[in-house]
N, C-alpha and C positions, 0 to 999 in steps of 0.2 A: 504494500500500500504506500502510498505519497501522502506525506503528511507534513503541515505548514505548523512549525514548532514559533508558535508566538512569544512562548517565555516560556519558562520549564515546565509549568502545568499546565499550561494554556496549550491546547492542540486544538489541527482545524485540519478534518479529512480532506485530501485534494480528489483522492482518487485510490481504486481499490480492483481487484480482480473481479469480472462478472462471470465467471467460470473457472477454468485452472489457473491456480497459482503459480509463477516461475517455479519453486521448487516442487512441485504438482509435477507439471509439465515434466521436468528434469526425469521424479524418478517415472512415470508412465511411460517414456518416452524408451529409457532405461528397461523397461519390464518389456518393450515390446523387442529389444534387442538382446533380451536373455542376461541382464546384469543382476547385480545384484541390489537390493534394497537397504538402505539408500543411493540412488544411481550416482544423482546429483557430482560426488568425490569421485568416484569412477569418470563419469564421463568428462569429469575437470581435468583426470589425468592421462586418460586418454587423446583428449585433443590435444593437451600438450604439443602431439608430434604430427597432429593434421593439419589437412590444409581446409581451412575455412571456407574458401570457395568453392570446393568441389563440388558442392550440390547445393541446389537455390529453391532455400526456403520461405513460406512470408514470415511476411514482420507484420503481424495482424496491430493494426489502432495505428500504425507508428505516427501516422502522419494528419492523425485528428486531433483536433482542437481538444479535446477534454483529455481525461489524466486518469482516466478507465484502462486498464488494461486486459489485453486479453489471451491465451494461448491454448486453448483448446482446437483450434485451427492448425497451429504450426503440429498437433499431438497427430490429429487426423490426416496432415501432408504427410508426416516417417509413417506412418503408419502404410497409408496408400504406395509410399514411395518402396516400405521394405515388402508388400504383395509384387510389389511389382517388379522389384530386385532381388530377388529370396537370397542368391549368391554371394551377395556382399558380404552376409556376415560371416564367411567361410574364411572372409580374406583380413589378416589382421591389417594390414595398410588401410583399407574402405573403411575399415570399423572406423581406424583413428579420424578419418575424414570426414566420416559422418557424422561422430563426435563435435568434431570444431567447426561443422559446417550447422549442426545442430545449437552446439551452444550461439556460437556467431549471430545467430535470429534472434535467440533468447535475451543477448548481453545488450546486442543493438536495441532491441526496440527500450529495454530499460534505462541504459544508457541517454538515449533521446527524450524517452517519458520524463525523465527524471531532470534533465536540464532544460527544459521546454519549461517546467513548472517553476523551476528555481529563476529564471529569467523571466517569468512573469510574475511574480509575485516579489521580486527585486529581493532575493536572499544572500548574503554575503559569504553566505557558508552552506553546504550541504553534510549531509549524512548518512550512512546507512550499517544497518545492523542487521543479526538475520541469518538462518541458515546458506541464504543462493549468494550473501554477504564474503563469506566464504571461496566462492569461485574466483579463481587467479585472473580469466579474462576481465570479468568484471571490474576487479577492483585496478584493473591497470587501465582499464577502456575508461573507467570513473577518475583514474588521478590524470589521465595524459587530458580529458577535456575542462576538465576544473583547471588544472594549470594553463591550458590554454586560454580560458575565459575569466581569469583571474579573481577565482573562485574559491575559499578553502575549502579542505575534505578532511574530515573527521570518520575512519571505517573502522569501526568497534574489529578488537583481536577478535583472530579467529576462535579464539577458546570460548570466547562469550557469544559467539553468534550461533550457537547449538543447541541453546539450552533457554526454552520461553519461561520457566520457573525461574530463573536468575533474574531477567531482566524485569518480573514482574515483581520479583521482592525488592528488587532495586526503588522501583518505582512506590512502592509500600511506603520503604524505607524515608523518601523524600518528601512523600505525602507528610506523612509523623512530622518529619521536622519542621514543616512547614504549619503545623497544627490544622491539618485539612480536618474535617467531619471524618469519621471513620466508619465503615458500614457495620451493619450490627451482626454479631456474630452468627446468628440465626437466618440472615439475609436467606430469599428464594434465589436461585440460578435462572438468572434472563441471559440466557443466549444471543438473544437479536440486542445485545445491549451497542449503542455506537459508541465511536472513539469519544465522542465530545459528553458523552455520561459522565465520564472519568473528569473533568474539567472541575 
């Protein structure tokens, strides 16, 4: 999700998945090529040694005004694409290819989402946390275009980008200090709760 950090407790949803989530995406995409669960690390190290172009995949939303994302599309193109290539994966070079031709859609369209928002909503600084946080193209595709648009970047270690229990005690934690209202121990579980509840 894109999220416009007004002050530390102040958040303002930009934009969120309407279907699969990058790391969705990653491991399904992953299962359809026989890896294993979590793919996401697999196929980060796999493409390591491929070529991102070998095969052209969309970049569903990239080029729309709003900050919705989407990759259920890019899931159903490997999909369609390995019916119709079954051989590839026999071949460890294609795999690697498909790998970073794969992620390659994945990083781009984030990459774009993510500085498209940050450029209009005039941010000094970006950030990102998170398991797909984690992926090596990402995080170099995210510092080569901040440095170029003189931007800072702040990418949470990859130790802490694993684990949504850390980041949520974390967040506890600042609440307290900040003497937020505290919810009552007996609270019901609302699922559909949005970001800006938490406010």
């Amino acid at each position: 999700m894109l999220v416009h950090v007004q002050t530390e407790l102040k958040h303002r949803l930009l934009g969120s998945t309407v279907d699969d989530a990058a790391g969705e995406c990653f491991d399904k995409i992953g299962k359809l090529m026989g890896l294993a669960y979590p793919a996401g690390p697999e196929i980060d190290r796999l493409a390591e040694d491929g070529n991102p172009k070998a095969f052209k995949f969309p970049r569903p939303m990239i080029h729309e005004s709003h900050d919705a994302f989407s990759f259920s599309g890019l899931k159903t193109s490997v999909r369609y694409f390995l019916r119709d290539h079954p051989a590839l994966l026999n071949g460890q070079e294609r795999i690697r290819d498909l790998c970073a031709s794969v992620q390659a859609a994945l990083v781009e369209v984030l990459v774009a989402k993510t500085m498209a928002a940050a450029r209009r909503v005039h941010v000094g600084c970006v950030t990102a946390s998170g398991g797909v946080t984690c992926n090596r193209a990402l995080r170099s595709d995210l510092t080569a275009v901040c440095k170029t648009e003189g931007i800072k970047l702040r990418l949470a270690e990859k130790i802490l980008c694993t684990d949504n229990a850390a980041m949520i005690g974390l967040l506890a934690e600042r609440k307290l200090a900040y003497k937020e209202a505290q919810t009552a121990i007996d609270a019901d579980i609302l699922p559909g709760w949005t970001l800006e509840d938490f406010n």
